[in-house]
N, C-alpha and C positions, 0 to 999 in steps of 0.2 A: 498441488504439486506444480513445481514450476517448470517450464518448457526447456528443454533441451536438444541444443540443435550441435550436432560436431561437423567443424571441417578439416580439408583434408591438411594433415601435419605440414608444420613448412618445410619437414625437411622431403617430403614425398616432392611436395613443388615444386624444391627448389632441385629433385632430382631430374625430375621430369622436363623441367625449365635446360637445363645444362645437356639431358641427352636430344632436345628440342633444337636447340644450338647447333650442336655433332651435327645432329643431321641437316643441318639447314646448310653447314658448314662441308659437308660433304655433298651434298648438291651443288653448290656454288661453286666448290673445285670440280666436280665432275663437269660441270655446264662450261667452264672456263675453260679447261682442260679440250674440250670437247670442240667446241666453237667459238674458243678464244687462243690458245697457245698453241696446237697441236697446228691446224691451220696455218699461224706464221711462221712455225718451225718448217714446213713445208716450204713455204715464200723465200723462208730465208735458204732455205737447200739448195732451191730449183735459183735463185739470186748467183749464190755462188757460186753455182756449176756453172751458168751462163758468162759471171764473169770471169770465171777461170779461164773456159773455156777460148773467149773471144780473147783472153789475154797469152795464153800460149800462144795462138792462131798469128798475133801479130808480132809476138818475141820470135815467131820461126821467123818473119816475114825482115822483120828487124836488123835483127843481127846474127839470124845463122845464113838468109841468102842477101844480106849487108842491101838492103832497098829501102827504101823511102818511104815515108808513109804517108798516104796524102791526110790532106786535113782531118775529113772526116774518121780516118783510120788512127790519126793521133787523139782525136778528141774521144773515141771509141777506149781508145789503149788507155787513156788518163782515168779514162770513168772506170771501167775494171781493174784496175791498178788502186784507186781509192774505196771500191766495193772490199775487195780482196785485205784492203788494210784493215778493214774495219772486223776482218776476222779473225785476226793475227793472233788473237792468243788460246783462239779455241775457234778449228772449224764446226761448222755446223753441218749434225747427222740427218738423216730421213728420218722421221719418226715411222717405228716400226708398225707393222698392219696393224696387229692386233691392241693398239696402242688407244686407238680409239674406239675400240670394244672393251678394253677394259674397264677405261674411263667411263665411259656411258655406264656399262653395267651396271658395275661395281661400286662407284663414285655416286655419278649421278639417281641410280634408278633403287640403289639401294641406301643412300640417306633418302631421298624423295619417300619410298616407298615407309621409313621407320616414322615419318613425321604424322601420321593419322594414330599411329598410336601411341605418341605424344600427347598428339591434341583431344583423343577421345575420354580420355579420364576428366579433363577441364569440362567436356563437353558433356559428357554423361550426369557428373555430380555436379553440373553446374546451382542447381539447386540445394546443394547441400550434401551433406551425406546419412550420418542416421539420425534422426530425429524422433523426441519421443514427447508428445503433446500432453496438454495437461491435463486432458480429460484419460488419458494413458494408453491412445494409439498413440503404435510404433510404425515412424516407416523407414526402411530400408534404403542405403542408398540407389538400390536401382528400381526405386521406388513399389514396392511392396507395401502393403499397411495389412498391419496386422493389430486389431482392438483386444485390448486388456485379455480378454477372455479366450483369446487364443493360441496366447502364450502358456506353459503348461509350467514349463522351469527351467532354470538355465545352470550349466554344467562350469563350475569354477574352479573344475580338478587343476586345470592345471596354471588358473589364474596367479599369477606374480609366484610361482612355482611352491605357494606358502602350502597347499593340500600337496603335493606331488612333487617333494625336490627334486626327481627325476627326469622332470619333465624338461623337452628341447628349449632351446633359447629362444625361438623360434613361438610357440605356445603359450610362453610365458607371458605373451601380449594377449594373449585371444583368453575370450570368455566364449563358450557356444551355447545360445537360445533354444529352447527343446520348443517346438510345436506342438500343438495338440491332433495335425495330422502326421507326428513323428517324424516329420523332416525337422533340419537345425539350420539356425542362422549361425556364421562366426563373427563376432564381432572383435575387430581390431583394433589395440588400443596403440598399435604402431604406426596406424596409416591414419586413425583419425582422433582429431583433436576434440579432446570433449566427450569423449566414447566411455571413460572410466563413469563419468556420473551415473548414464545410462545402467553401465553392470553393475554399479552400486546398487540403483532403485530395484531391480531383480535381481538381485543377491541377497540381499534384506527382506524383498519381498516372500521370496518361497524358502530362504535360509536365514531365518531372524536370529538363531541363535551362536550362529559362524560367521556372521558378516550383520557391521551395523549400518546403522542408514546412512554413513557419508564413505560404504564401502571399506571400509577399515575392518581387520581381524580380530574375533572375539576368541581372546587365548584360549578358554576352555571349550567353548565350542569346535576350533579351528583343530586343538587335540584330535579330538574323538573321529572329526571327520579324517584325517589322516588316519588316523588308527582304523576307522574303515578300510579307509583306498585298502591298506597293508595287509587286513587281514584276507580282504576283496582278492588280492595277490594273489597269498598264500593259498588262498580254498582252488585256487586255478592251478597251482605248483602240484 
């Protein structure tokens, strides 16, 4: 028997990869947000107040009680006269309290916080995912091994929906593994690459006449076990 190792689909990857992104990407605006922009919009508020401020102070001084203005008070009025320009077409507001508690929260602590489990699936199946040796342990991606022998038989009801056209879109990927202490594995043939060969070799193995050895449906067997499920139904109706 030859070895069979599945990894995980590229398209699981390449999901995992883009929400890896998001959150990396909402970290970096929350952190910029935070103690990048929020910050200078501040600078730039308390900027403009001051120059406003020092600039009415010497427009009263100016030309409503008609005085002079000594040097330093011109060189003052010029400097907030070209502060003030520079905001002409949009003053700048106080950013509001809660502005940078959103940020942080939200932004920051909640992509920070999605980015582990991102990374946990890479990290967990970094090894692989299910694998089935040629002496015919299985192991599991979150590495269980299970030897030939304690495997009992595996449930293909609802495999490629060919037993159970009724079956979710959803199930139509999964084969589930019957143990011999009556617990079940599922195995996904949506999440991992290479998984169908695996239900092939145990489908064939305990269902030789429904399923042949490269997994493929044996019409007259595939019948009968439907005609099961159905009548399996009925006797429950």
């Amino acid at each position: 028997m030859k070895r069979i190792k599945t990894t995980m689909k590229r398209s699981q990857s390449v999901k995992l990869l883009v929400m890896g992104a998001v959150c990396l990407g909402c970290t970096g605006y929350g952190a910029w947000q935070v103690w990048s922009r929020i910050p200078e919009r501040t600078r730039e508020y308390q900027t403009y107040q001051e120059a406003l401020t020092v600039f009415d102070e010497l427009t009263e001084i100016r030309v409503e009680r008609q005085l002079d203005l000594t040097p330093e008070q011109a060189a003052a009025y010029t400097r907030a006269e070209s502060t003030l320009a520079q905001f002409k077409d949009e003053k700048p507001q106080p950013p509001s309290k809660y502005d940078s508690l959103i940020n942080f929260w939200v932004w920051f602590v909640g992509g920070a916080a999605g980015l582990p489990f991102v990374a946990l699936p890479f990290w967990r199946y970094r090894n692989g995912g299910w694998v089935l040796e040629e002496d015919g342990r299985l192991r599991s991606p979150k590495g269980a091994e299970y030897p030939p022998d304690e495997v009992a038989d595996i449930d293909m009801t609802t495999w490629r929906g060919l037993i159970n056209p009724q079956a979710s879109n959803k199930t139509t990927w999964q084969a589930r593994l019957i143990l011999k202490d009556g617990t079940s594995e599922v195995m996904d043939d949506y999440l991992w690459e290479g998984v169908a060969g695996i239900i092939a070799h145990y489908a064939h193995r305990f269902h030789p006449t429904v399923w042949a050895e490269d997994g493929e449906p044996i019409e007259e067997g595939l019948r009968k076990a439907s005609e099961a499920l159905s009548a399996k139904a009925d006797s429950k109706d």
